[in-house]
KEKE-409256 format. One record per residue (C-alpha): residue in three letters; x, y, z. Coordinates in steps of 0.2 Angstrom, whole numbers, plus 5000, padded with zeros to 4 digits. Layout:
BEGIN
ALAXYZ
...
***
This chain:
BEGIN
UNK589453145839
UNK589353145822
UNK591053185812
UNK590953335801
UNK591853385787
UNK592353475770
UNK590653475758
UNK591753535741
UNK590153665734
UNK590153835737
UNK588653965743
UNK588454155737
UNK588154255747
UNK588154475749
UNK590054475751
UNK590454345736
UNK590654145737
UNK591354035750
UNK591753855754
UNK590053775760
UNK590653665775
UNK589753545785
UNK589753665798
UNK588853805790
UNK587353745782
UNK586353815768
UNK584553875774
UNK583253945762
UNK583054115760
UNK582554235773
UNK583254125787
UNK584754155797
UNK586154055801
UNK585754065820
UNK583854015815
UNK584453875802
UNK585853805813
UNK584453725826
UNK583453625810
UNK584853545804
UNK584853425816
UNK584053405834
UNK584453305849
UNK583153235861
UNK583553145878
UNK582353005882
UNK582152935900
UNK581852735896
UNK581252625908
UNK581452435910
UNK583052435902
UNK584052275913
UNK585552235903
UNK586652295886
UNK585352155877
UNK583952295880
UNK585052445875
UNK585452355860
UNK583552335856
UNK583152515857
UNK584452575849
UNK583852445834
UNK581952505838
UNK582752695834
UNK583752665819
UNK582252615810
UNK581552775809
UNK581952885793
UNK583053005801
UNK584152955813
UNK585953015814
UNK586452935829
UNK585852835845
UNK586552815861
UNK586052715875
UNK586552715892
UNK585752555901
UNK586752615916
UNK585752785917
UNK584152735909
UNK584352855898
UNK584452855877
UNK584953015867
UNK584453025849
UNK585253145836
UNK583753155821
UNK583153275806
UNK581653345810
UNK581153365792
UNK580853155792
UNK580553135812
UNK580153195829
UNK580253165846
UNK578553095846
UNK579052955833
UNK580652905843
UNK579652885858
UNK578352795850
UNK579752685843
UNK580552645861
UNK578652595869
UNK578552475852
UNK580152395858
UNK579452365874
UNK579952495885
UNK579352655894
UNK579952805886
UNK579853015893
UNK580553155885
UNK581853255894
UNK582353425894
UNK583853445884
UNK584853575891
UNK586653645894
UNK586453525910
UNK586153355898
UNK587353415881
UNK588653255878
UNK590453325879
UNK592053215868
UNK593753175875
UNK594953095869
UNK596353005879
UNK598052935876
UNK598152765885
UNK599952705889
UNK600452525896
UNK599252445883
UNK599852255876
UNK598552155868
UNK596652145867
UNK596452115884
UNK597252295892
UNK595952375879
UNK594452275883
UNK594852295901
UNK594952495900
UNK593452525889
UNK592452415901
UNK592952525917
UNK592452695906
UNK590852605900
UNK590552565919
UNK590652735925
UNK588852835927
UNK588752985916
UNK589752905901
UNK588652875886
UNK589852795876
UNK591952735875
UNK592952665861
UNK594752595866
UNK595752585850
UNK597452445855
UNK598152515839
UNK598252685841
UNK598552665860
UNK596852795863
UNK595152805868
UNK593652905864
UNK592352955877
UNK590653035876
UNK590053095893
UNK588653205903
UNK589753345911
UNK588453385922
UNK588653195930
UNK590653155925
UNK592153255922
UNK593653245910
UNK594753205927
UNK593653045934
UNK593852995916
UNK595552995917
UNK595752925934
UNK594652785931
UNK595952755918
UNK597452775929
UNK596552645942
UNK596552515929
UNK598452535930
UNK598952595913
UNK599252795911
UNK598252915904
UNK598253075896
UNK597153215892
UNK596953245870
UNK595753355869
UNK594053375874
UNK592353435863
UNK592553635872
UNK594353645865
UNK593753665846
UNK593953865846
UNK595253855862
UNK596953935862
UNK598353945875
UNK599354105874
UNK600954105883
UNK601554275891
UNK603254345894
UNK603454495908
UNK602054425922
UNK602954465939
UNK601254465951
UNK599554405953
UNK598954575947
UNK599654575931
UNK598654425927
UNK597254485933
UNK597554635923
UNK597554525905
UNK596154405912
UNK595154565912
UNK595754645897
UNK595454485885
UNK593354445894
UNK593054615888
UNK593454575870
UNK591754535859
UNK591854335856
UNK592854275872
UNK591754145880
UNK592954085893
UNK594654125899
UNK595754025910
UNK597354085918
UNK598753955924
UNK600054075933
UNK601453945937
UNK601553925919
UNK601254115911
UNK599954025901
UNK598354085899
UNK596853965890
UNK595454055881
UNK593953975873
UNK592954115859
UNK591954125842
UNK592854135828
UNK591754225821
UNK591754365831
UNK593754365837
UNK595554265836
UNK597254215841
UNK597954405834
UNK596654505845
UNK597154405862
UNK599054445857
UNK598554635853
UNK597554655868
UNK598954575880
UNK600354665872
UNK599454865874
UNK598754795893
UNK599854895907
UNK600954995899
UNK601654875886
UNK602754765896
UNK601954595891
UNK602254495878
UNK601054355870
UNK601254185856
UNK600554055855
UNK600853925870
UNK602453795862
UNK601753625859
UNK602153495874
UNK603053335867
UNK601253255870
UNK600653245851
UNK600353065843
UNK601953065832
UNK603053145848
UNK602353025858
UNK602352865846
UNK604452915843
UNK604752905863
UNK604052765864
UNK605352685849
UNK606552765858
UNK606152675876
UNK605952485868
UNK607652525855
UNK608552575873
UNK607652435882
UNK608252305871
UNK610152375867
UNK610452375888
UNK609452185886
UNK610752155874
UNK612052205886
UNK612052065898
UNK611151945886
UNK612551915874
UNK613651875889
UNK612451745894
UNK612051665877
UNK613951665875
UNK614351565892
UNK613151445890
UNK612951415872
UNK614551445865
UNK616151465876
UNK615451275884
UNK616151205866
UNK617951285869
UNK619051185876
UNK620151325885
UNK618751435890
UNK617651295894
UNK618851235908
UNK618851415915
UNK616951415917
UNK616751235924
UNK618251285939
UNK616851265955
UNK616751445968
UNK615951335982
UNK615651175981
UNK614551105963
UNK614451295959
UNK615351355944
UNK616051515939
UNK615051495923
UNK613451505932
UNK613751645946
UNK614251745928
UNK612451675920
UNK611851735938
UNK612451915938
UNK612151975920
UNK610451875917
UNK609551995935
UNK609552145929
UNK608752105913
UNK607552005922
UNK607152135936
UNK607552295929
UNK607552285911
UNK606052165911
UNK605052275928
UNK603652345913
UNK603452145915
UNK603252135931
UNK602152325932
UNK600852255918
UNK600652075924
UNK600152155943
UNK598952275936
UNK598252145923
UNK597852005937
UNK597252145950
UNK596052175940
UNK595451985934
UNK596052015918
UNK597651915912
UNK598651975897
UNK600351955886
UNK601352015901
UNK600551895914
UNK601351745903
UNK602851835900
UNK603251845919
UNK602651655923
UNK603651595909
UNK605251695913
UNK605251705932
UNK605051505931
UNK606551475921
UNK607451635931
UNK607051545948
UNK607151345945
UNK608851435938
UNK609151515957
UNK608551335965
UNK609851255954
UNK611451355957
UNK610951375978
UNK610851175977
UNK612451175969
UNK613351275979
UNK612451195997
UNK613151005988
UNK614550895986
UNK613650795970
UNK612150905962
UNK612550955946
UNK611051045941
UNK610551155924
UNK610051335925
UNK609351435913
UNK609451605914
UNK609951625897
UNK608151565893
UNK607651705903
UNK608851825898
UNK608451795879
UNK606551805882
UNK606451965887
UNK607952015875
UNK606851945860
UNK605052005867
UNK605652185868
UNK606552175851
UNK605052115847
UNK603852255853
UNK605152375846
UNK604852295829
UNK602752315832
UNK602952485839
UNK604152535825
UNK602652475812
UNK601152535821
UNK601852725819
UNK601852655800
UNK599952625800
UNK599752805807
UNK600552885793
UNK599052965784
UNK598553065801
UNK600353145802
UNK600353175784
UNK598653255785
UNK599153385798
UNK601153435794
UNK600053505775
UNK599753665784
UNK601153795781
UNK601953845796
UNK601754045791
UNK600754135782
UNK600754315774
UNK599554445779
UNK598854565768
UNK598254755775
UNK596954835763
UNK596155005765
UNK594755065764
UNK594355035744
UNK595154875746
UNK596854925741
UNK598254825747
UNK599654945759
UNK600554815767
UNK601054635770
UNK601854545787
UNK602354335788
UNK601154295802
UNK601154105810
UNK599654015801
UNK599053975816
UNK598554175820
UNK597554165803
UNK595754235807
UNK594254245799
UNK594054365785
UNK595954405783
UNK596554425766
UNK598154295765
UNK599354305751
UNK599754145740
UNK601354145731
UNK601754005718
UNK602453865725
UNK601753885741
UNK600253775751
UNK598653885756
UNK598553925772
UNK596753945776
UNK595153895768
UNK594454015758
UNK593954095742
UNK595154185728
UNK594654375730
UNK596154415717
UNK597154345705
UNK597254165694
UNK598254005697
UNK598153835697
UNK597953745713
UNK598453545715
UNK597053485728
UNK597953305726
UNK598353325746
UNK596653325750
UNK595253265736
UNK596553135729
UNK596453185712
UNK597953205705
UNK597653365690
UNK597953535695
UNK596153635698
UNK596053795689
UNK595853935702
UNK595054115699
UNK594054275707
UNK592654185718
UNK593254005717
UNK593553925733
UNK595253845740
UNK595653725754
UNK596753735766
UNK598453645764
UNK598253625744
UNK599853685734
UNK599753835723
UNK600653815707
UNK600953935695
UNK599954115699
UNK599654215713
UNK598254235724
UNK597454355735
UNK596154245746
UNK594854285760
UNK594854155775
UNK593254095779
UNK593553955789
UNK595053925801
UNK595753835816
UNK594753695820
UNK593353735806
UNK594553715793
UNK594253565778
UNK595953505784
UNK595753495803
UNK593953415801
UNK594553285789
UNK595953235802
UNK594653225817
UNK593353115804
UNK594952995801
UNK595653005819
UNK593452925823
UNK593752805809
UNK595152725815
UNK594752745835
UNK592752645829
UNK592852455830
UNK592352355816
UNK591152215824
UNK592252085815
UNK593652155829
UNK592152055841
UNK592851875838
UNK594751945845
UNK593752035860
UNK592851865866
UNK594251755863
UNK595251885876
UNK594351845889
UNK594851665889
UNK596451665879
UNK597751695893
UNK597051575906
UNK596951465894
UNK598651455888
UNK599051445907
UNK598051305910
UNK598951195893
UNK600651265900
UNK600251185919
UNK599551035912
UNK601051015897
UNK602351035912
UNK601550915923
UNK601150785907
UNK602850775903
UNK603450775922
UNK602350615927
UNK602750525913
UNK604850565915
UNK604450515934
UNK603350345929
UNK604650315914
UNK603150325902
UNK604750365890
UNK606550315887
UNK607850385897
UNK608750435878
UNK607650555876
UNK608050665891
UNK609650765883
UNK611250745893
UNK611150925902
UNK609650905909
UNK608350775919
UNK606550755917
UNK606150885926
UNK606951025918
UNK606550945902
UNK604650965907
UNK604851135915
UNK605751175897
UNK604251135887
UNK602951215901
UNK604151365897
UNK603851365879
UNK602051345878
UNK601851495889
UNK602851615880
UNK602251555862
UNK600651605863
UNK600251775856
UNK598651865860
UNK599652025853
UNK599451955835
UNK597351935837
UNK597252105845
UNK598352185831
UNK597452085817
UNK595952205815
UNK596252395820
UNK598052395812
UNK597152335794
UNK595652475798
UNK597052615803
UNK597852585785
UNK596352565773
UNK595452725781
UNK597052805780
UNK597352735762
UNK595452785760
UNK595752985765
UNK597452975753
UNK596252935738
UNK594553055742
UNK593652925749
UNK593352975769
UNK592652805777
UNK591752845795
UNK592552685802
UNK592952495804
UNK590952465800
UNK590852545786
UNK592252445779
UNK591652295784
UNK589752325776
UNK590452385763
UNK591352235759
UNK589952145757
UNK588752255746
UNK587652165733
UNK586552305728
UNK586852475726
UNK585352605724
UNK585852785714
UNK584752935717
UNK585053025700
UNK585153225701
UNK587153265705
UNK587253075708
UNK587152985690
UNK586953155683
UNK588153315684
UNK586853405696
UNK586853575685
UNK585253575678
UNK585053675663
UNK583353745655
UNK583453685638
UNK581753725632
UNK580053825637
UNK578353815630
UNK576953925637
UNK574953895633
UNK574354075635
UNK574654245628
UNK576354295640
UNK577754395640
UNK579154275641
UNK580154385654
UNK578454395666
UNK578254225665
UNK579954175671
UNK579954345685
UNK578254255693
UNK579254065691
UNK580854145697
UNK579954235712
UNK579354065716
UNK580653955715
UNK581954055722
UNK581554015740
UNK581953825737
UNK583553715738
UNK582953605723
UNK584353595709
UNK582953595697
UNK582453775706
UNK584053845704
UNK584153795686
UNK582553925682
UNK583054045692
UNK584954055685
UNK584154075667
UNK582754205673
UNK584454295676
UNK584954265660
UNK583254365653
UNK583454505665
UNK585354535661
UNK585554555679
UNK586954475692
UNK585854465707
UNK584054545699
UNK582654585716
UNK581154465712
UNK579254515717
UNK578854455735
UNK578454285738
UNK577154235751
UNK576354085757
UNK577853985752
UNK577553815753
UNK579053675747
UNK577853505745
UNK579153355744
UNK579553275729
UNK578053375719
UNK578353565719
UNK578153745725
UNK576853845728
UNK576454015733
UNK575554195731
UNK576654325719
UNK575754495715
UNK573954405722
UNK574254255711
UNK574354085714
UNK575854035708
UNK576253805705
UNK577653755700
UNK578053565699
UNK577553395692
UNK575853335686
UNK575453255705
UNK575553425711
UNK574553475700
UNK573253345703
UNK573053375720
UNK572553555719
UNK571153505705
UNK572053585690
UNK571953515674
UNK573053475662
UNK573053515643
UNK573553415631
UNK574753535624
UNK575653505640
UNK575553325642
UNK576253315621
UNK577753435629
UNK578053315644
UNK577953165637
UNK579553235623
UNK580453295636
UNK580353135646
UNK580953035629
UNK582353155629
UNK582953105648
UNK582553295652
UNK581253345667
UNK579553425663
UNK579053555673
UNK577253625674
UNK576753805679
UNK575053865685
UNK574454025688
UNK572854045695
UNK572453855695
UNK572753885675
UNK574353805669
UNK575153915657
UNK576753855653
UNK577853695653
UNK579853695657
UNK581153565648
UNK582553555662
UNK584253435657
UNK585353375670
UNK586853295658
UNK587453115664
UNK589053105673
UNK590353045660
UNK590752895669
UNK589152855673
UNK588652725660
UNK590652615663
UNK590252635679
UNK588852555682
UNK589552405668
UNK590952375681
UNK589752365696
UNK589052225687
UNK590552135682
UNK590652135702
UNK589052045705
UNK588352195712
UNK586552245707
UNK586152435701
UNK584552515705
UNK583952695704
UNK582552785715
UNK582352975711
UNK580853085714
UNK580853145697
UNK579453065683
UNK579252925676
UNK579652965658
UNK581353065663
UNK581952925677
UNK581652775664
UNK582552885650
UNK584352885661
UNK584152725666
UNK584052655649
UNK585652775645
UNK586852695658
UNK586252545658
UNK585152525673
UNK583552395674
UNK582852425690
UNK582052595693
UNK580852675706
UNK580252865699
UNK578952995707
UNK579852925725
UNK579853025742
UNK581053045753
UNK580252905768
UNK579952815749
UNK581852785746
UNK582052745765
UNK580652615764
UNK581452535745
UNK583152515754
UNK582052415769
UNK581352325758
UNK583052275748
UNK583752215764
UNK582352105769
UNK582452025751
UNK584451965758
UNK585352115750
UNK586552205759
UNK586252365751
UNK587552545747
UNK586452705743
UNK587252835735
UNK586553015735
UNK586853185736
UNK585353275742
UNK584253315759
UNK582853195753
UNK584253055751
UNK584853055772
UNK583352955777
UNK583952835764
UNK585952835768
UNK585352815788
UNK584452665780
UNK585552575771
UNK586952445774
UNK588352585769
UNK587752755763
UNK589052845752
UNK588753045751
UNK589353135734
UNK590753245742
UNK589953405733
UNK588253365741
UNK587153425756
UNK587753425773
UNK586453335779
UNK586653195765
UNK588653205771
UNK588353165788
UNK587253015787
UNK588352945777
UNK589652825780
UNK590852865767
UNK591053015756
UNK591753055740
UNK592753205740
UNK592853225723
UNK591053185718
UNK591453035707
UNK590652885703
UNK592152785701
UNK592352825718
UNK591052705723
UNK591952545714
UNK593552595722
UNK592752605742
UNK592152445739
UNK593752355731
UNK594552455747
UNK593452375758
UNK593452195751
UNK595452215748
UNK595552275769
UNK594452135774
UNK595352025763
UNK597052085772
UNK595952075792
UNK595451885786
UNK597451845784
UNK597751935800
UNK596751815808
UNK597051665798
UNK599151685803
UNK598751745819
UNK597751595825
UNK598551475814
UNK600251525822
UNK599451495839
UNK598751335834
UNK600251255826
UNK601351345838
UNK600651305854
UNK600551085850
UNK602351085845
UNK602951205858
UNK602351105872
UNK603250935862
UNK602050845850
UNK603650825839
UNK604750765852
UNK604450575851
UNK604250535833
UNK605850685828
UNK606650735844
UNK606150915838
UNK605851035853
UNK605651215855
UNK606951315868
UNK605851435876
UNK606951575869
UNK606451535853
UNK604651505859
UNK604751705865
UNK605651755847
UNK604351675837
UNK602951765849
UNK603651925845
UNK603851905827
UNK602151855824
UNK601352015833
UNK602552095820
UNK602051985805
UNK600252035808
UNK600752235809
UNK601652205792
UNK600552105784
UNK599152265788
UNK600652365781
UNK600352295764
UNK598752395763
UNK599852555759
UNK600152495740
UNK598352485737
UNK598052525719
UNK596352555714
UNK595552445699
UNK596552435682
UNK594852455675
UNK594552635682
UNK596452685677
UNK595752645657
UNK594252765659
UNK595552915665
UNK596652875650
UNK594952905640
UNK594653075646
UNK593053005655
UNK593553045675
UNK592453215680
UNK593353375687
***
């Protein structure tokens, strides 16, 4: 499911302008939302046959992507099925099928129904530890039938999940969960995006809520109710559109008599932060009760044993060669190692239940051997006249003491990484003040509402100094709004009568009346939080390499422990070394158990687990702070390696305002017909250039929003022109191919106009009427300020600028020469830009395309990284791997010196991760004992464990002080960064 989110352009329509969101597209003229909604993107479910393992699904999912077009592919090798989301402008079922049977496979379309729609959930997963617990979950959702798709994030402790509800339900999800042995918990699913829980006060029988479940299904909007009696809750799911929270409330309140009362259901302790801070709070109880008992121990064994006086206390024998010292060690070291350290004990049985080993499997073995050798010991010694054995339960004792300071520490930084989620969502006010308005749109009253009873089409009141509480646009008033929050740029935005506003952004000096016209889940804010919440949940393929070495990690570790333990056993018993070397306290055995100890509890498959999803979790979050919304851990790690970056150039490189700057016409015309015909014609497309002539046909008529003659016959041809019948004429509008290929011919006048307005960068525009052209259009889109230093730093970087625009020749080769480009592909088509980005990437580029537009998605699908301009299209926006909110070209320098900087960052993660385990392991099992006499106590072993997983988290951490390039900071000093 694609992620979709604020698009920063605004659509007029009868009652004024709104914010234009991903999820309300723009459709051409004379079709309705409800018509448009279904072309905007399509989803097709293929039956493949042949498919035999994950090596298949991956090759028709490659087959599929090559198509101009695709948004997504999933494939299910399990159920033989593959589910395509496409654009049907570039692509159709036909071609995807076509594209399967290339790949070698038998492909049939299936009905995609109500029965086949893909639902979302997203789980919170407790118990995880390392790689391994995330691996093993997301293989046993991946296993189950009906589930398309499943991410396990170790970082964030949750999973997403794309399912069939027809085949699986939210619940099997969670139990298949819960039978790996960690526990799970319920998010949020795709049906609760316009789903509120009410609670009501005053319920004393089964009647009454039968009463309001009747009441509230008879309201217009109210797709579903559900009633939990036990709890006075009831859940409704509605269009929001059509109803909201305040009507629910309303409705409960006047049902039987007045006695009940409604609000909004109180949040359970169950969100990320509530649950991230309970978790701080069981490790930081955890390790002060560990402490507890543990200082006692170290003290007795460590210390006290070097006081003469207290010394001879501890040494006094209880039975036999037992000593009061060790019955003490005895006491205080079991409860931390059976009660304290029982998440140990739970993890390690559910870990090797499941063939899969992890941290707490080697936590156990090495603490459980040095608690019971410990037991051994001190029963020998108090069954003999002459054993004086060594125990060590302050080895166990300080393990567990140090791992969960340890994990306290990791848990304590991970909440860290999360930071720019928590941020994200606590920007909402908490209330909101409602304005009433009569008839002639007068205001009579006001009421504080919560925010959260905001609905559509409410007027909200904006006081300086206070956030906005719903996106919107101004209906009164004029202020200055700081966007910062959201877009990251940092200057106040001007605000007035019919600009739009976003959700959570401060108002500053004025005050505003505005209209809500997207709320709840809809809103900029809450779909920005979902695409970052995706983006830190994807895994980037370099996470891969930790994910394989998993598997073999913690046998492995097992294995050298075993065989370092037996090593140094066989040679103490064959006196392979001298006797001096065994220290006083001990004998060869213990000192072989001691390093068997340490090698088990050094090893840290935490640290690799950590080393990539913390990094990602930071830099999109970084990202998100800055404008810069990255769709996950791939993108970053593509971008990171970008070569070659290919620019379309209208509202890309240039501003994307067009402007008619000059008009010649042939024939004997009155200047305001000519432009009412153009006008009439041109009105029904998208095109910028379109909207440039028929805003300055405006300007001849005088008019706001002037009634043009009817257009028939519309037809928009890609990348040429218009045509259609105005008043019985045949009406072209376009360039000279257009032209060409309905046999009309072109003057010379019009070819001297065309080629001056190509010198001058500006777009020639030919008109015919009646396969006669009669006039030629000058249209200026001015470059983007930045646009030339931009594309000067990209090449500091190494990194190759090409542009490929469907405009001419003369026009394209004009900007390029201005900025500074030397590559340029004019006159292209949309499958045209797709097929130039193929063919970059065969040539050994990784390839960026940057665009704005419709005809630039099949080229974002395309390319190594698509960035969308943030004021673009929604389609353009949704192919895209990153977006720039605030439409600026430096933008695109500073996503891939993010990227570069957070793989630079995920490369030490690793490089100290596996390094520690490298150098950690060899001298924990003893390879400086005979040349230095150096060993490691296994209780160091298990603090050096903990504070690498720690280190790593830190190191990630880092990421926070990201500070974009000092050359971008000198072109905002110059007055050159765009509004």
């Amino acid at each position: 499911m694609a992620t979709k989110f604020l698009a920063l352009a605004c659509l007029r329509n009868s009652e004024g302008p709104r914010p234009h969101y991903p999820s309300m597209p723009r459709y051409p003229k004379g079709v309705t939302e409800e018509e448009g909604s279904s072309n905007v993107s399509s989803k097709a479910l293929f039956s493949v046959t042949g498919m035999t393992c994950s090596a298949c699904a991956a090759s028709v999912e490659k087959a599929v992507k090559r198509l101009p077009g695709i948004r997504q592919a999933v494939v299910d090798v399990l159920n033989n099925r593959a589910q395509v989301l496409f654009y049907p402008s570039f692509v159709n079922e036909e071609s995807i099928r076509e594209a399967i049977e290339d790949a070698g496979f038998e492909a049939t379309l299936m009905k995609d129904d109500n029965e086949t729609s893909v639902q979302v959930c997203r789980i919170r997963i407790q118990g995880m530890t390392c790689t391994s617990c995330s691996s093993t979950v997301e293989s046993a959702l991946q296993s189950i039938q009906g589930v398309l798709k499943a991410q396990v994030a170790l970082a964030t402790e949750e999973a997403e999940v794309h399912y069939t509800p027809n085949v699986v339900t939210y619940n099997q999800i969670l139990e298949a969960v819960e039978h790996t042995g960690f526990q799970a918990t319920l998010i949020s699913t795709s049906e609760d995006m316009n789903r509120i829980d009410l609670q009501v006060e005053g319920i004393r029988t089964g009647r009454s809520m039968r009463l309001i479940e009747n009441s509230l299904q008879a309201l217009p909007g109210v797709q579903g109710v559900e009633t939990h009696p036990e709890l006075n809750k009831v859940s409704l799911s509605y269009k929001p559109d059509l109803t909201g929270p305040r009507n629910f409330i309303n409705v409960i309140q006047e049902t039987g008599s007045r006695r009940f009362k409604a609000k909004i259901f109180p949040e359970e302790g169950g969100g990320r932060n509530n649950h991230r801070k309970e978790e701080i709070k069981q490790y930081y109880r955890s390790f002060l009760w560990s402490l507890v008992f543990t200082i006692p121990v170290f003290l007795t064994s460590m210390v006290f044993m070097y006081i003469p006086g207290i010394k001879h206390g501890l040494d006094n024998k209880v039975v036999n060669m037992l000593t009061i010292g060790e019955v003490i060690r005895w006491v205080l070291a079991t409860p931390v190692q059976f009660i304290i350290g029982k998440r140990f004990y739970s993890g390690a049985y559910k870990a090797l239940r499941l063939g899969s080993p992890n941290m707490d499997v080697l936590i156990a073995l090495g603490t459980n051997a040095a608690y019971f050798y410990s037991v051994y010991s001190v029963l020998r010694a108090a069954t003999s006249h002459s054993f004086e054995g060594t125990d060590f339960f302050e080895t166990s004792a300080m393990l567990i003491s140090f791992i969960l300071l340890g994990k306290y520490l990791e848990v304590l930084a991970k909440g860290k990484t999360s930071n720019a989620i928590a941020k994200l969502m606590n920007l909402t006010p908490d209330t909101a003040i409602l304005l009433s308005l009569d008839s002639e749109g007068n205001v009579v009253g006001e009421e504080e509402i919560d925010s959260r009873l905001i609905q559509k089409n409410d007027v909200i009141k904006i006081i300086p100094g206070a956030k906005v509480a719903s996106d919107g646009f101004v209906i009164w008033g004029q202020s200055h709004v700081n966007e910062s929050m959201i877009t990251g740029e940092a200057r106040p935005v001007a605000k007035r009568k019919g600009d739009t506003v976003i959700g959570g952004t401060l108002n500053e000096n004025g005050v505003l009346h505005v209209k809500a016209t997207w709320v709840g889940s809809e809103s900029a804010l809450s779909q920005i939080v979902r695409l970052v919440e995706s983006a830190q949940l994807a895994k980037a393929p370099v996470q891969k390499f930790a994910d394989r070495i998993s598997k073999y990690f913690v046998p492995l570790v097992i294995l050298i422990s075993f065989s370092t333990w037996l090593a140094w056993f066989l040679a103490g018993r064959f006196h392979a070394y001298p006797k001096s070397w065994i220290p006083s306290s001990m004998d060869s055995f213990e000192l072989a158990l001691q390093f068997g100890i340490s090698v088990m509890v050094i090893a840290c498959p935490c640290a690799l687990g950590l080393a990539t999803p913390t990094a990602v979790m930071v830099g999109t979050g970084v990202g998100a702070s800055q404008g810069i919304l990255i769709k996950g851990g791939q993108a970053l790690e593509n971008a990171h390696k970008v070569n070659c970056i290919v620019f379309d150039k209208t509202g890309t490189l240039t501003i994307g305002k067009p402007v008619v700057v000059n008009t010649k016409l042939l024939t004997n015309m009155v200047l305001r017909e000519f432009y009412e015909l153009v006008a009439a014609t041109e009105v029904n497309s998208e095109h910028p250039l379109a909207k440039a002539i028929v805003e300055y046909a405006k300007k001849l008529r005088d008019e706001e929003n002037p009634i043009w003659p009817e257009a028939r016959d519309f037809v928009s041809i890609a990348g040429h022109g218009v045509k259609a019948m105005v008043r019985n004429k045949e009406i072209l509008v376009g360039n000279k191919t257009l032209l060409a290929d309905h046999d009309v011919a072109l003057p010379i006048d019009a070819e001297e106009m065309l080629a001056e307005a190509e010198a001058m960068a500006q777009t020639g525009i030919i008109v015919s009427i009646n396969r006669e052209v009669v006039g030629v259009l000058a249209v200026s889109d001015p470059l983007k300020p930045a646009a030339q230093e931009v594309i000067s730093i990209l090449k500091s970087m190494k990194i190759r600028s090409i542009m490929v625009t469907g405009d001419n020749w003369g026009t394209a080769k004009s900007i390029a020469r201005e900025v500074g480009i030397e590559t340029v592909i004019a006159e292209a088509k949309p499958e045209q830009k797709a097929e130039q980005v193929k063919d970059l990437q065969a040539s050994g580029y990784k390839v960026a395309m940057v665009g704005d537009g419709i005809n630039d998605s099949p080229a974002l699908v395309a390319a190594d990284v698509g960035m969308a301009i943030g004021a673009g299209t929604d389609i353009a926006i949704e192919a895209a791997d990153i977006v720039l909110m605030k439409s600026n070209l430096e933008d695109v320098i500073t996503a891939i010196d993010l990227s570069r900087k957070t793989f630079s960052r995920i490369r030490l993660n690793y490089i100290w991760a596996l390094g520690y385990n490298l150098f950690g392991i060899p001298i924990a099992a003893g390879a400086l004992f005979p040349s230095t006499g150096f060993r490691l106590p296994p209780w160091v072993a298990g603090a050096a464990m903990a504070a690498s997983s720690v280190s790593v988290v830190c190191c990630s951490l880092l990421l926070k002080y990201y500070r974009r390039p000092k050359k971008l900071d000198s072109l905002e000093i110059r007055g050159i960064s765009i509004e």
